[in-house]
N, CA, C and O atoms as CSV, one atom per row, in Angstrom:
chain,resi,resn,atom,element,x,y,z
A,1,UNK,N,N,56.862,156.528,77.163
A,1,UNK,CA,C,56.946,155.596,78.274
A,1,UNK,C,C,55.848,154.549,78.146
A,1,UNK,O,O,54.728,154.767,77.685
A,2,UNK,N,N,56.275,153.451,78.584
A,2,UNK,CA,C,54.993,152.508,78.007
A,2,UNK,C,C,54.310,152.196,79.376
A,2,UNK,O,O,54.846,152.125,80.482
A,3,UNK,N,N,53.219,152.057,79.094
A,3,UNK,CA,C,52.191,151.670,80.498
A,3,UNK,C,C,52.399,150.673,81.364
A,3,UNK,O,O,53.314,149.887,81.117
A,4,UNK,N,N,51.580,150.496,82.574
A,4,UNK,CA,C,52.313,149.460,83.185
A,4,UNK,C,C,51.932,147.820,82.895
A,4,UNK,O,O,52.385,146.786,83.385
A,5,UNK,N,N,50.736,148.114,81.720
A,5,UNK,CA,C,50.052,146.763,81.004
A,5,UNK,C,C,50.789,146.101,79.965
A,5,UNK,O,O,50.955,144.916,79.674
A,6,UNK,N,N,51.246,147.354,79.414
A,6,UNK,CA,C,52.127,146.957,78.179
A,6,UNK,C,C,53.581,146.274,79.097
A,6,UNK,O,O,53.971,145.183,78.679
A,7,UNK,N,N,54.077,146.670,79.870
A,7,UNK,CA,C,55.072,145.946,80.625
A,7,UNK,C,C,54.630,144.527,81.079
A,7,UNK,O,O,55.202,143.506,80.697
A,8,UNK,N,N,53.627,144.542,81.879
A,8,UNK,CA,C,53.548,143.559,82.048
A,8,UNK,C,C,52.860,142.123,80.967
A,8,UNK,O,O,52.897,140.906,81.147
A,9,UNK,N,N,52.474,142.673,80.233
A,9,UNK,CA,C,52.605,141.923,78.639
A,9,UNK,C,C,53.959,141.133,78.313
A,9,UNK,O,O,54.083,139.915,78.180
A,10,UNK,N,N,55.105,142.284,78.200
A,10,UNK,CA,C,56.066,141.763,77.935
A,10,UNK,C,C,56.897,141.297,78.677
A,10,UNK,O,O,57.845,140.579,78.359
A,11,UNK,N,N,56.529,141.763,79.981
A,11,UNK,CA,C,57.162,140.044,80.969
A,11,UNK,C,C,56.577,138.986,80.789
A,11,UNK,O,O,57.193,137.931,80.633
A,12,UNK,N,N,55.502,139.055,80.778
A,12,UNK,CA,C,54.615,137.410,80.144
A,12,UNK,C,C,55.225,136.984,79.237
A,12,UNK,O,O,55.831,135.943,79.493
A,13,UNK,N,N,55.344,137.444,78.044
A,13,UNK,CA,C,55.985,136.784,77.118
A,13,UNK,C,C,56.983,136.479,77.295
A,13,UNK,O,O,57.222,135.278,77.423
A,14,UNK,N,N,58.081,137.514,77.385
A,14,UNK,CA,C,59.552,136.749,78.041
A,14,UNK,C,C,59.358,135.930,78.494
A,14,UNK,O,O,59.620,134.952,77.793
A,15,UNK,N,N,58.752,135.570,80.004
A,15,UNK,CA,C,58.809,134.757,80.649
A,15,UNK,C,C,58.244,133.283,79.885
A,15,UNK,O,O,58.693,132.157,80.099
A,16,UNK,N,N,57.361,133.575,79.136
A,16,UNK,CA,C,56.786,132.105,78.356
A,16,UNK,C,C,57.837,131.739,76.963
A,16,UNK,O,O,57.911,130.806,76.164
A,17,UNK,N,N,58.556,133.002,77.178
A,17,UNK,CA,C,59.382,132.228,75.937
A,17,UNK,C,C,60.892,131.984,76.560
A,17,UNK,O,O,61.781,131.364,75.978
A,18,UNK,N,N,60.994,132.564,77.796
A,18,UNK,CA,C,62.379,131.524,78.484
A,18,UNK,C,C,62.194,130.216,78.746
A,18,UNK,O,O,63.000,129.287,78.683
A,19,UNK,N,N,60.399,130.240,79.220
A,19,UNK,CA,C,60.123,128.350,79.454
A,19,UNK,C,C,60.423,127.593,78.299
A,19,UNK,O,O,61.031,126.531,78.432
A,20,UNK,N,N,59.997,128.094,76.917
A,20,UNK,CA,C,60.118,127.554,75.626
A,20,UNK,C,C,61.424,127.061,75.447
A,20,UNK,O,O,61.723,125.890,75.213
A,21,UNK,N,N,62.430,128.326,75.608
A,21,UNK,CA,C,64.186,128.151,75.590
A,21,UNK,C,C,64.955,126.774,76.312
A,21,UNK,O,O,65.838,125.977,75.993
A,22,UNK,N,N,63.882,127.063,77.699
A,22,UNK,CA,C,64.164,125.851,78.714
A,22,UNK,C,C,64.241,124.760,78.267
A,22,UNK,O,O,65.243,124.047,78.294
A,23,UNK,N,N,63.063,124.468,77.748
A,23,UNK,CA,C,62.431,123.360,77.448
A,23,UNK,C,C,62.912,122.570,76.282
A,23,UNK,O,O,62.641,121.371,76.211
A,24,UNK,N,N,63.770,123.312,75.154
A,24,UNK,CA,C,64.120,123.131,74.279
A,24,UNK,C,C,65.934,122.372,74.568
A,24,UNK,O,O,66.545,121.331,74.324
A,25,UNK,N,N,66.189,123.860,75.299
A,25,UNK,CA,C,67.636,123.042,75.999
A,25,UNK,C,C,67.750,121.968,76.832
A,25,UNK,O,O,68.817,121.388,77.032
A,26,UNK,N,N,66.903,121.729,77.234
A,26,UNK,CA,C,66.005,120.122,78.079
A,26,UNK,C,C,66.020,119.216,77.316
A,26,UNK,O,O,65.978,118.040,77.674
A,27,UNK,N,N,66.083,119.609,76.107
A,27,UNK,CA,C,65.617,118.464,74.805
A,27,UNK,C,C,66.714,117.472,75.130
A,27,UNK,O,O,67.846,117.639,75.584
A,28,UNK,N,N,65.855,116.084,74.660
A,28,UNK,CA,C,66.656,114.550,74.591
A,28,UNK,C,C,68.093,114.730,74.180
A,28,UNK,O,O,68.085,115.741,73.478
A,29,UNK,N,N,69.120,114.343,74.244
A,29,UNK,CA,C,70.454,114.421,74.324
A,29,UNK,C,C,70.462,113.922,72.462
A,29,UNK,O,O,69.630,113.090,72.101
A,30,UNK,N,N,70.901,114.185,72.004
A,30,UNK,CA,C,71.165,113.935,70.276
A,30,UNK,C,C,70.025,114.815,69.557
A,30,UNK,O,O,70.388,115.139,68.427
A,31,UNK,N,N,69.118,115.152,69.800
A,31,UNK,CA,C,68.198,115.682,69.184
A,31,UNK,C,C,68.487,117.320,68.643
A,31,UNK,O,O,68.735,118.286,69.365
A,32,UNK,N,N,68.363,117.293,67.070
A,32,UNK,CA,C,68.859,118.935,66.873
A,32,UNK,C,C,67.518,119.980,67.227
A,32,UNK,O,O,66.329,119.665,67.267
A,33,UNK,N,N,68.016,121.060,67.418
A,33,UNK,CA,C,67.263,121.864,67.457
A,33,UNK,C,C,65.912,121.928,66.748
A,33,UNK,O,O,64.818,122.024,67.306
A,34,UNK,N,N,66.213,121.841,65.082
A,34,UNK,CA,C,65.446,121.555,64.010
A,34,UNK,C,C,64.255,120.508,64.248
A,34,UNK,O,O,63.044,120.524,64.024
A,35,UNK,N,N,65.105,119.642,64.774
A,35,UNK,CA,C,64.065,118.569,65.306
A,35,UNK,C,C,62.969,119.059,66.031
A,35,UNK,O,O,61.764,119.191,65.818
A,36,UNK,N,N,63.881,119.331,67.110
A,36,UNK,CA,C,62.444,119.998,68.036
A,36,UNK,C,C,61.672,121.189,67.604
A,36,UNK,O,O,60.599,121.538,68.095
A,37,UNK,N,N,62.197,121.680,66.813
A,37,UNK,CA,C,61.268,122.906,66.606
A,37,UNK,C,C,60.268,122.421,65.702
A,37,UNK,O,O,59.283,123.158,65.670
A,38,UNK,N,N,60.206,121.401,64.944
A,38,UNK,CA,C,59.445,120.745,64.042
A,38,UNK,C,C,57.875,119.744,65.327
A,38,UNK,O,O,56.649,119.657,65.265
A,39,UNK,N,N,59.041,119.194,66.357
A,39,UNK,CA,C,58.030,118.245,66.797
A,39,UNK,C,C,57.003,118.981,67.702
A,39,UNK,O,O,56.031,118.457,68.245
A,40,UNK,N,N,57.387,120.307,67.774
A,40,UNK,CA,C,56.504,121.595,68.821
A,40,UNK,C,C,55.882,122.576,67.442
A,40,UNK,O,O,55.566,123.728,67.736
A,41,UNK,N,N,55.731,122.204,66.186
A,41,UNK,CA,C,55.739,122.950,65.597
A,41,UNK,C,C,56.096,124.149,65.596
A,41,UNK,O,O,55.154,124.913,65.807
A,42,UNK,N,N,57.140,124.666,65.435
A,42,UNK,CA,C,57.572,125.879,65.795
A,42,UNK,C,C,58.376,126.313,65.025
A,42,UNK,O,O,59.230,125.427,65.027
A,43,UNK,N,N,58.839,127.377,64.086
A,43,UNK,CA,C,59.792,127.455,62.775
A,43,UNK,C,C,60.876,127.813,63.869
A,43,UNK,O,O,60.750,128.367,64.961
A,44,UNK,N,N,62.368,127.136,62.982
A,44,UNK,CA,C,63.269,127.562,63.591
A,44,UNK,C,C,63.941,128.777,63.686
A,44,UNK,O,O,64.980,129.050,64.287
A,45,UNK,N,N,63.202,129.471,63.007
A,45,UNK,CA,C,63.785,131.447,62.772
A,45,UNK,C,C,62.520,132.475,64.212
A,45,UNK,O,O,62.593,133.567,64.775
A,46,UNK,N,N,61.640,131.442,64.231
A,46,UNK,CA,C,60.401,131.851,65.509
A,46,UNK,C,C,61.472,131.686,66.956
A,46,UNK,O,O,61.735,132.486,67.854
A,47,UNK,N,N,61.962,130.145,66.672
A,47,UNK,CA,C,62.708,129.888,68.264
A,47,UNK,C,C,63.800,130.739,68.520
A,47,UNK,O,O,63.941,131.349,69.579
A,48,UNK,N,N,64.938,130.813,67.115
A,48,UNK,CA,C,65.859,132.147,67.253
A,48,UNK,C,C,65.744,133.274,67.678
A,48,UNK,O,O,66.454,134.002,68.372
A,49,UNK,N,N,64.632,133.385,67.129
A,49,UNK,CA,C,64.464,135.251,67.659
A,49,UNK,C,C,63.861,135.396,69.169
A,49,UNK,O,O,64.122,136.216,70.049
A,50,UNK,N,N,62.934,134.263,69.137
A,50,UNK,CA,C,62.936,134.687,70.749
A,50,UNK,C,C,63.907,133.748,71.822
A,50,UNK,O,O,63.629,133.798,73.020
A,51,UNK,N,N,64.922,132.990,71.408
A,51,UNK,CA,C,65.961,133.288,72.456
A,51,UNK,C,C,67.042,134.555,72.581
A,51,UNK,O,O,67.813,134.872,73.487
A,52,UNK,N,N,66.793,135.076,71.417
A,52,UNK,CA,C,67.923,136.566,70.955
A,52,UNK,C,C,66.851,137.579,71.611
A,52,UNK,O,O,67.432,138.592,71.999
A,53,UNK,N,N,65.504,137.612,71.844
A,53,UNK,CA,C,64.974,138.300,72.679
A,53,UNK,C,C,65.215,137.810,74.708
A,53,UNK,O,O,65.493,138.477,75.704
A,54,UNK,N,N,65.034,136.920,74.559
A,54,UNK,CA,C,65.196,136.282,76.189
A,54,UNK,C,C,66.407,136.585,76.632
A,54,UNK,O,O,66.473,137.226,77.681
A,55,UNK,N,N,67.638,136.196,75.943
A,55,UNK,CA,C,68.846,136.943,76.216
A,55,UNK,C,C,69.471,138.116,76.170
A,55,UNK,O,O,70.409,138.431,76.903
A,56,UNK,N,N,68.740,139.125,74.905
A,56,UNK,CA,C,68.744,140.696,75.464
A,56,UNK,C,C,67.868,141.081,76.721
A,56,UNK,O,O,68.012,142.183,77.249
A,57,UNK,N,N,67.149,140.349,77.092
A,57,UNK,CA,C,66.420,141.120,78.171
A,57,UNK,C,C,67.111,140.454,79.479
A,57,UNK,O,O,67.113,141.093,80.531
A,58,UNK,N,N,67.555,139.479,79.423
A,58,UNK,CA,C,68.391,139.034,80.709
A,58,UNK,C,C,69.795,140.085,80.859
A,58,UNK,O,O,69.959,140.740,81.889
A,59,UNK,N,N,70.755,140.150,79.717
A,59,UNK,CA,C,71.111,141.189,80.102
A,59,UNK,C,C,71.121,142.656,79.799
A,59,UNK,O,O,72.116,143.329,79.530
A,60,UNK,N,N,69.872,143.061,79.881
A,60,UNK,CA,C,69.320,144.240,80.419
A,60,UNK,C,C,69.195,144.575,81.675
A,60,UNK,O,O,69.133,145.704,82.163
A,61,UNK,N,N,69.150,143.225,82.343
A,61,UNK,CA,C,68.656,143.363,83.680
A,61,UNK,C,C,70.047,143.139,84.637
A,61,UNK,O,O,70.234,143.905,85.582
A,62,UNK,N,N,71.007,142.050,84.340
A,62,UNK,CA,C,71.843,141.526,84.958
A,62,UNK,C,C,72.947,142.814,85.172
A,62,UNK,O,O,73.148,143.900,84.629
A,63,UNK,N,N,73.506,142.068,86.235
A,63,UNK,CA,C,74.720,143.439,86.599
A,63,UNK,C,C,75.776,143.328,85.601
A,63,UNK,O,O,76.105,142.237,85.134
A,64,UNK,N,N,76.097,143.987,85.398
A,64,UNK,CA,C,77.105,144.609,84.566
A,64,UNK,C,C,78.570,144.497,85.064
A,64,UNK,O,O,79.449,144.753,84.241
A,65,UNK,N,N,78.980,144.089,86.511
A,65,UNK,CA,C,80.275,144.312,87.452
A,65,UNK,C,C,80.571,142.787,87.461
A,65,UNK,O,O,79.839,141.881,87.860
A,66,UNK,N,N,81.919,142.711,86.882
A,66,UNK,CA,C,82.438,141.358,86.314
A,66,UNK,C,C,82.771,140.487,88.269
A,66,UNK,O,O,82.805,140.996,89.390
A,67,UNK,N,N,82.939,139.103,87.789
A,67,UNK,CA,C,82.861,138.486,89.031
A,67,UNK,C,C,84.153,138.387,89.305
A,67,UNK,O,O,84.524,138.328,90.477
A,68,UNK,N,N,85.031,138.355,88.272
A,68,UNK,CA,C,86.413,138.358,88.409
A,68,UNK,C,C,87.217,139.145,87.513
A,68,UNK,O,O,87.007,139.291,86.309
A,69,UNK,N,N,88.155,139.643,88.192
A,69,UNK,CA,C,89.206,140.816,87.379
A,69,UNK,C,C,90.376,140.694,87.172
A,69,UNK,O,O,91.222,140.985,88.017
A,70,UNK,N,N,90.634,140.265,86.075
A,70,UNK,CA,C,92.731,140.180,86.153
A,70,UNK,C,C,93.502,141.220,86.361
A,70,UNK,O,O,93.499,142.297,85.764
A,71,UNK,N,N,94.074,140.912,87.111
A,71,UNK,CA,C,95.207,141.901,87.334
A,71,UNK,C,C,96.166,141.771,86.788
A,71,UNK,O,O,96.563,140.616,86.941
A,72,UNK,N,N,97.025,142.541,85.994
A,72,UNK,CA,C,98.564,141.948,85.501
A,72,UNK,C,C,99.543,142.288,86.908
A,72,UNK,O,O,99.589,142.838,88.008
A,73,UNK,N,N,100.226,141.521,85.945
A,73,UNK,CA,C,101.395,140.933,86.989
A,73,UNK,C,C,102.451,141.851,87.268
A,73,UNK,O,O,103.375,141.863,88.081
A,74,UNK,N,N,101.932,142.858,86.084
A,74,UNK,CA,C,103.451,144.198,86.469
A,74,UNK,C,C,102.375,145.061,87.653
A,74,UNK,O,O,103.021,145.768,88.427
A,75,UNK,N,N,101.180,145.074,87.823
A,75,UNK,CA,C,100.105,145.884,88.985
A,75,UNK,C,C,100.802,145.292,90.119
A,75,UNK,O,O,100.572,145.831,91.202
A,76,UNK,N,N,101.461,144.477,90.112
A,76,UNK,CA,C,101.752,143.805,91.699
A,76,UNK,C,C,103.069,143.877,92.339
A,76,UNK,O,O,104.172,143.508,91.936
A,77,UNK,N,N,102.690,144.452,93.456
A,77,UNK,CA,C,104.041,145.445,94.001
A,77,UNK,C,C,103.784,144.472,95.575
A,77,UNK,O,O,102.754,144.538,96.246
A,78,UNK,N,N,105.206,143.454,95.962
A,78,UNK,CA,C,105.118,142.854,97.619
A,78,UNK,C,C,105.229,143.950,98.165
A,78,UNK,O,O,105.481,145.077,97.740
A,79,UNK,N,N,105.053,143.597,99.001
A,79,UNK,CA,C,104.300,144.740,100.210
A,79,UNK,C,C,104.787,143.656,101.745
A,79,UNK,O,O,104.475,142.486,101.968
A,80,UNK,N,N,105.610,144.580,102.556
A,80,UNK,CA,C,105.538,144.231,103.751
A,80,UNK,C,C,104.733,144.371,104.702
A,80,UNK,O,O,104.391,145.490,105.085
A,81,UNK,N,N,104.243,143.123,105.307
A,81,UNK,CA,C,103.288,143.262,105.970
A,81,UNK,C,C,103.531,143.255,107.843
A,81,UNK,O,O,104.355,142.691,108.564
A,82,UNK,N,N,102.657,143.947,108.050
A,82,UNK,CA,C,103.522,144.038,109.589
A,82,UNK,C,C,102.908,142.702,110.350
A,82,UNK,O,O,101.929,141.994,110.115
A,83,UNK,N,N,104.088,142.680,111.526
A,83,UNK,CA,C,103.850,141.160,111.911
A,83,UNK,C,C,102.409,140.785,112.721
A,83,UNK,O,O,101.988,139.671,113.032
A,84,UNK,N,N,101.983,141.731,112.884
A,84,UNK,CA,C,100.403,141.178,113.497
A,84,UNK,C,C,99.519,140.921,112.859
A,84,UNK,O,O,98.536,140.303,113.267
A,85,UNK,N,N,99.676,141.328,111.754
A,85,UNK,CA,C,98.643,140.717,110.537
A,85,UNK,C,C,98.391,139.085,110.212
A,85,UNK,O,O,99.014,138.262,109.540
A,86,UNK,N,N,97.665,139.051,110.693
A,86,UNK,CA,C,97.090,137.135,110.947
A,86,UNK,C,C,97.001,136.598,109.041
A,86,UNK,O,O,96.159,137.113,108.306
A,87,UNK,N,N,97.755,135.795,108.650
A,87,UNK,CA,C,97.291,134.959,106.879
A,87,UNK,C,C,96.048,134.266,107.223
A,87,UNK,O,O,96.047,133.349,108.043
A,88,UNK,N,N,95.024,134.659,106.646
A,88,UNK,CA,C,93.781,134.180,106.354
A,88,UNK,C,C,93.621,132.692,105.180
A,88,UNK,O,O,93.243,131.521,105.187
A,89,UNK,N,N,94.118,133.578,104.396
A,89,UNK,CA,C,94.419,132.282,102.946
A,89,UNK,C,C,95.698,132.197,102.334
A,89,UNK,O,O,96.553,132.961,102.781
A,90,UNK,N,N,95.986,131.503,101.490
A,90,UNK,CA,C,97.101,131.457,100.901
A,90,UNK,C,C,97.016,131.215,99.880
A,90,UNK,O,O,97.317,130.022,99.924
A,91,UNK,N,N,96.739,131.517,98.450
A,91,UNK,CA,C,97.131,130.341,97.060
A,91,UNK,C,C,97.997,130.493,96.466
A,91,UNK,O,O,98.649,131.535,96.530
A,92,UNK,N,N,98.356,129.296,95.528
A,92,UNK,CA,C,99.736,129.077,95.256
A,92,UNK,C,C,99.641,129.128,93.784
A,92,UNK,O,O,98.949,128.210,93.341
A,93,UNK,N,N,100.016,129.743,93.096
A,93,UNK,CA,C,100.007,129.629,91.570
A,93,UNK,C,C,100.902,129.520,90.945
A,93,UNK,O,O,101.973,129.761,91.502
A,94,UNK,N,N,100.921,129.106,89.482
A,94,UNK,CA,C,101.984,128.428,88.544
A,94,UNK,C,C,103.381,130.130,88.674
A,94,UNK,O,O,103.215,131.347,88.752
A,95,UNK,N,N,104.490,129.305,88.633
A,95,UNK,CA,C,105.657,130.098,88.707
A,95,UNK,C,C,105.640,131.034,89.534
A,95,UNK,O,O,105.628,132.256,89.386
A,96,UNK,N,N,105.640,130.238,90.617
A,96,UNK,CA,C,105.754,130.526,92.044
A,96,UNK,C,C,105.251,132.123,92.323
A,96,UNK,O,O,105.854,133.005,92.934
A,97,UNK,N,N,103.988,132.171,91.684
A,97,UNK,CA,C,103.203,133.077,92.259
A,97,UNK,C,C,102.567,133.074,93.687
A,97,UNK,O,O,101.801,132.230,93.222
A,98,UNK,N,N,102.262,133.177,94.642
A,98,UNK,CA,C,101.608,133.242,95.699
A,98,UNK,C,C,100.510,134.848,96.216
A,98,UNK,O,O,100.896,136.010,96.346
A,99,UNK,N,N,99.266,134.330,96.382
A,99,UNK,CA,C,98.572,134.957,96.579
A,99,UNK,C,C,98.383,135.292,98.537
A,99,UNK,O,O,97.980,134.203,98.946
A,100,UNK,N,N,98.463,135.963,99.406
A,100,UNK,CA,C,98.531,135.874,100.619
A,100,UNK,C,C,97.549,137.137,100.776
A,100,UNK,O,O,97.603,138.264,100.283
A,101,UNK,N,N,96.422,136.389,101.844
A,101,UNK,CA,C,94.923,137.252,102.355
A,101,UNK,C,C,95.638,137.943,103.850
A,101,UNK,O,O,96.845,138.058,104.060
A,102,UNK,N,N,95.264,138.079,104.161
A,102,UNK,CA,C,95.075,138.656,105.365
A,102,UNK,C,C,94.159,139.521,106.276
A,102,UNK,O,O,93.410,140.272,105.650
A,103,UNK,N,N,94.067,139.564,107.704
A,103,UNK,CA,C,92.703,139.952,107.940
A,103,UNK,C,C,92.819,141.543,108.025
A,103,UNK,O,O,91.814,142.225,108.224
């Protein structure tokens, strides 16, 4: 188990090398990577590895539970709804799919 110094070490760094990442993707509009890693002196196999570190550790952390889920279209069974049920939303999708909320 690593200490709580050694952790916080390596949030420092992460964190100074997501600013780096930032800063880089900030870069002037036409400018290659190469470029910038030259004008920050910085080798471009140094900047790789620590965005391939910044992005394993983001998702290490990030949730895992997708924001959206397809459903197929054979999962979908109409359903009568009884008449007191108020439509909240409605959407309308290609080949006359319709999506209907209710409260």
């Amino acid at each position: 188990m690593k200490s709580h110094t050694s952790l916080v070490a390596q949030q420092t760094r992460l964190s100074e090398w997501a600013e780096l990442v930032r800063d880089c993707q900030n870069r002037p509009q036409g400018m290659k990577i190469d470029e910038w890693c030259h004008l920050h002196d910085i080798m471009k196999a140094w900047y790789y590895w620590r965005l391939r570190k910044v992005r394993e550790a983001f998702l290490a952390t990030a949730d895992n539970t997708p924001d959206f889920i397809e459903v197929p279209s054979s999962a979908i069974q109409p359903e009568n709804i009884a008449p007191d049920h108020k439509t909240v939303a409605l959407i309308r999708g290609r080949n006359h799919l319709a999506l209907e909320i209710t409260d």
